[in-house]
N, C-alpha and C positions, 0 to 999 in steps of 0.2 A: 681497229682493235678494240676487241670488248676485255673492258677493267672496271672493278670497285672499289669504290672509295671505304669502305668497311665490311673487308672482307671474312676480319672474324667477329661476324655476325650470326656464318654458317653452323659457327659452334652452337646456339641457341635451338641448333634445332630439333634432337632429340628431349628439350627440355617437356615438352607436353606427358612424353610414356615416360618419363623418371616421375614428373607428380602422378600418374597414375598411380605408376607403380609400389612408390613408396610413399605415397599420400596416406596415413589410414583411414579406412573404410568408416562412414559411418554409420551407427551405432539402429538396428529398425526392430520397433518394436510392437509392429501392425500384429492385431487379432486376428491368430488363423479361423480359419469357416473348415471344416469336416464336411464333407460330401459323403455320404455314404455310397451313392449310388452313380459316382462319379465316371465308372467305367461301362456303364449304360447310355451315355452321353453322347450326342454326332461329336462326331470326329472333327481335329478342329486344325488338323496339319495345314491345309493349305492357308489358314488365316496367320499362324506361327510363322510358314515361310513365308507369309509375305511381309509380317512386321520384323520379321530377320533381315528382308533384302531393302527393306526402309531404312534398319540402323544402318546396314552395313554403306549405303547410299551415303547418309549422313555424315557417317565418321568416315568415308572416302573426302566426302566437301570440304571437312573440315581441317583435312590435313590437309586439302589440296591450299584452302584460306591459309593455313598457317604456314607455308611453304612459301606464296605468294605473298605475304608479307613480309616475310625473313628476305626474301628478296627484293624486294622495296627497300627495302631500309638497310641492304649494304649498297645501296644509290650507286647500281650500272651505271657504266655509263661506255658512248661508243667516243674516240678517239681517233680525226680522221687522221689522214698523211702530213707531217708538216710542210706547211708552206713557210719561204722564207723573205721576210716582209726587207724592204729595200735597204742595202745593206753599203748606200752611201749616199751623200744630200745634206743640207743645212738642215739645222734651228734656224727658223725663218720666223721672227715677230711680226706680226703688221701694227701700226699704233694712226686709227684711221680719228682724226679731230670731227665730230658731230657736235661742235655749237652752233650758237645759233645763226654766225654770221655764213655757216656751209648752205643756208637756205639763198643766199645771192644768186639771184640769174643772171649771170654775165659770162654760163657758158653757152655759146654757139655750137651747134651740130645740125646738118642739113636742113639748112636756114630755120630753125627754129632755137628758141632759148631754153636750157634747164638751171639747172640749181645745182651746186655746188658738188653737195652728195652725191646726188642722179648719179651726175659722170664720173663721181669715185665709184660708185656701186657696181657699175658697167667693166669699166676699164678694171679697175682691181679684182672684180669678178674672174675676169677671163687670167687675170694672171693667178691667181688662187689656182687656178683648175689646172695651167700649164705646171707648174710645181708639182710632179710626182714625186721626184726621190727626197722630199723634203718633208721635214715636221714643222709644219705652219700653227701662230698661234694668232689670236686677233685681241687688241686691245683697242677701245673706246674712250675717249677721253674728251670731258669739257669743264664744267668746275671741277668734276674730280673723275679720276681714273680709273678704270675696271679691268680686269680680263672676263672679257666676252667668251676665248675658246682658250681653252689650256693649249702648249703643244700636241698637235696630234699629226697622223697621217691623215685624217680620216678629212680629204680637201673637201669632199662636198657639203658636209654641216661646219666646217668655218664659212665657207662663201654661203650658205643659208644664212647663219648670223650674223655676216653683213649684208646682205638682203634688208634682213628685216631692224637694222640698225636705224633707227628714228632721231629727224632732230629735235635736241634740247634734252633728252633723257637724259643727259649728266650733266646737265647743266647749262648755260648762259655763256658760262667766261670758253677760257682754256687756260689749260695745266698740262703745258708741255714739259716741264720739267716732273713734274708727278706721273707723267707717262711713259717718259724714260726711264726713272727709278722703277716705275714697277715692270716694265722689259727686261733690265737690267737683273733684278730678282728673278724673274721669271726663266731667263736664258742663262744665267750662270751658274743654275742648279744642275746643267747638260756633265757629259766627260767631256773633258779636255779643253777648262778652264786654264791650266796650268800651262797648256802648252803653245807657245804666241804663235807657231804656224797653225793653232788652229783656230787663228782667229777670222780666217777666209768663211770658216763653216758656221760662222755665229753671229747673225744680221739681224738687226733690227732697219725697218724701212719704216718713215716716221713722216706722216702728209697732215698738213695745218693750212692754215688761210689767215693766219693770225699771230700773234704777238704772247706770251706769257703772261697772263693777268690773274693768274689763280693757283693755288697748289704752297705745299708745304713745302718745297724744294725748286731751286733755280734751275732753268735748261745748262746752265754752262759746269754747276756743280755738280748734277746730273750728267753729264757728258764727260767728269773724270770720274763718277763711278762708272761709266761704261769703259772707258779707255784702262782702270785697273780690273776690270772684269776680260777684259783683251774682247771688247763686243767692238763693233763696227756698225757704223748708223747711217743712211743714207738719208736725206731730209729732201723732201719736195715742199715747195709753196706754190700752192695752188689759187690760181684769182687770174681773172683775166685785168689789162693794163686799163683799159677806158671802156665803158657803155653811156648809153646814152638813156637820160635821168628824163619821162617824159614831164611835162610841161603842165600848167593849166587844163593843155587844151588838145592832150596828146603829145603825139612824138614833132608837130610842128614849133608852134609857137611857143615860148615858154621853153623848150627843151633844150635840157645843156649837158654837156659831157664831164664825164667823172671817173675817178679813177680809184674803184672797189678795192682794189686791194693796197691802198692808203696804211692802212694797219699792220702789213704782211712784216714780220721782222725778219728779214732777211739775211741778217749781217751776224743777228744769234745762230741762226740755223747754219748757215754758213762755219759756224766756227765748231759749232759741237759734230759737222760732217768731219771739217780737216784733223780736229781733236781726236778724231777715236778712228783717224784711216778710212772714211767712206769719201762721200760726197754730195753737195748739193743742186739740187735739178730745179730749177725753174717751171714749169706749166700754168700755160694763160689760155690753152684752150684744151679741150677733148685729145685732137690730134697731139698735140707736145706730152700729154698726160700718155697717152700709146704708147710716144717713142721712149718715155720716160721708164717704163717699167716693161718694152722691149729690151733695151739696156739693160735695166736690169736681171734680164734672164738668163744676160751672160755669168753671170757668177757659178767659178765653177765648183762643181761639187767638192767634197773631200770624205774620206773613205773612215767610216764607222764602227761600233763594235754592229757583227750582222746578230740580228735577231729571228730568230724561231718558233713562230706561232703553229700549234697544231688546235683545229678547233675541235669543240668535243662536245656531245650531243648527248641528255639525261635520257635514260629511259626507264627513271624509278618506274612513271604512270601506267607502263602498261604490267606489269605484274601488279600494282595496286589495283586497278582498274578492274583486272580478272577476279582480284580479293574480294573487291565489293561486287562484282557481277552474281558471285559465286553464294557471297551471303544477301541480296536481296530472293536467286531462286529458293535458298534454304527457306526463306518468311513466307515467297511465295508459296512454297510447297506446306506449310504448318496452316495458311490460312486456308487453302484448298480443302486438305485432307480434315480441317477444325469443320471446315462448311460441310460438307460429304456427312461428317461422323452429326452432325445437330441434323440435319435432313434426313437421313436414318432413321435416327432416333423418332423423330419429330412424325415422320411417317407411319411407323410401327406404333406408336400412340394413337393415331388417326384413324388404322384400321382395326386397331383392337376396341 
């Protein structure tokens, strides 16, 4: 459907012949020349009609310019068919820990070792993407807290921005509690805060390797502002149980076994899942991190206000476009017929 955004712009357009009209004239007071012998003269009709059929060229151009820009500037525009964007699904936060201790390799995948991230980037990857009817947001957090992605539908640039989510950009520590408050603010701006069955459709999923060593708020105080936000938090600790530390002299002599996720506070997270209705999931390797947020894709939807996008398509440029087409042939055509009229001249000098 074709509409304008300022359609009484139409009215401007007999504005050119009312200045004509009642402009007044001005005032000429050129030196007549007497020809006596003026009707002894060649005849000169066909030179009149053709500087007749010049103006009349011109002043067609220029209405056609001034038409095409009245139309430009009540900004067409096309209007497709609404489409109607999914019209139930969670607020779905992710709050993924990138310090520095996510660079450990202690996870195993088809006998080779990655790093922490790696296999969040993968595994939460593919769950980003299965999340259609959901508005997904992604928050980053290690001395301090960020939103990386507002809520959005749009699943494939959250999962770019954890793609491209690097360790230590926020920092060294973690600030699990400054992660949660800002989910918390982020997710309680939704509808239907007020209503405690809908607190199914309002999840934060919150994965760490670590312990609370940073931030301006505790996980556990943090976790009654999500429970009077009616939010629900799922907590994963991610680390595998023991690797092996090599030695000297490599993985033989010298090497001893260790157990990387020494730090993992398990007993906080634990408490801020049962605090606000979710739960805590364990993941020590790739595979458990799978089943981890297999599980969670059972969470089931709840039913939204539906929303109605129709997209809609400018098409000020092509009547501007015509406008200026329209006045470079006019300059075209003044230098042509300027050259013409000096080469003439110029000529008639030369033979005389």
């Amino acid at each position: 459907m074709l509409t304008f955004e300022l359609p009484w712009i139409a009215l401007l357009g007999p504005l050119p012949w009312l200045v004509y009209r009642l402009w007044p004239e001005a005032s000429r007071e050129d030196p007549a020349l007497m020809v006596p012998f003026y009707d002894r003269l060649p005849t000169t009709d066909g030179v009149m009609r053709g500087k007749a059929t010049g103006r009349l060229l011109s002043a067609s151009a220029l209405v056609l310019i001034w038409f095409a820009l009245l139309l430009a500037s009540a900004r067409p525009m096309w209007i497709g068919d609404p489409i109607n964007l999914p019209a139930s699904g969670r607020d779905l936060q992710l709050a993924v820990d990138i310090s520095g201790s996510m660079e450990t390799r202690d996870m195993q995948w088809q006998g080779e070792q990655y790093d922490r991230l790696s296999i969040v980037k993968a595994v939460v990857g593919d769950f980003v993407q299965r999340r259609e009817s959901d508005r997904l947001g992604l928050i980053l957090f290690g001395t301090r807290a960020y939103v990386q992605a507002p809520l959005t539908f749009d699943r494939i640039t959250v999962n770019q921005l954890l793609q491209e989510a690097q360790l230590g950009f926020a920092g060294e520590k973690t600030a699990i509690g400054d992660a949660i408050g800002m989910a918390v603010k982020r997710l309680r701006e939704g509808p239907g805060t007020d209503n405690t069955s809908d607190q199914q459709g309002r999840v934060l999923i919150l994965l760490t390797d670590g312990a609370n060593t940073a931030g301006q708020v505790t996980p556990l105080k943090a976790a009654q502002l999500a429970q009077q936000a009616k939010l629900k938090i799922y907590t994963i600790g991610v680390g595998a149980d023991e690797m092996v530390k090599p030695g000297l002299f490599g993985s033989g002599f010298g090497a001893r076994r260790i157990n990387p996720s020494v730090d993992l506070d398990e007993d906080t997270l634990r408490s801020i899942a049962e605090q606000t209705g979710g739960q805590y999931f364990r993941a020590r390797s790739p595979q458990d991190l799978q089943l981890i947020y297999q599980e969670l894709d059972r969470l089931e939807p709840i039913e939204q206000d539906s929303e109605v996008f129709r997209p809609t398509q400018a098409l000020f440029y092509w009547p501007l476009g015509a406008a200026l087409t329209l006045v470079a042939l006019l300059i075209l055509r003044h230098l042509v017929l300027s050259f013409w009229s000096r080469s003439l001249h110029t000529g008639g000098r030369s033979h005389d």
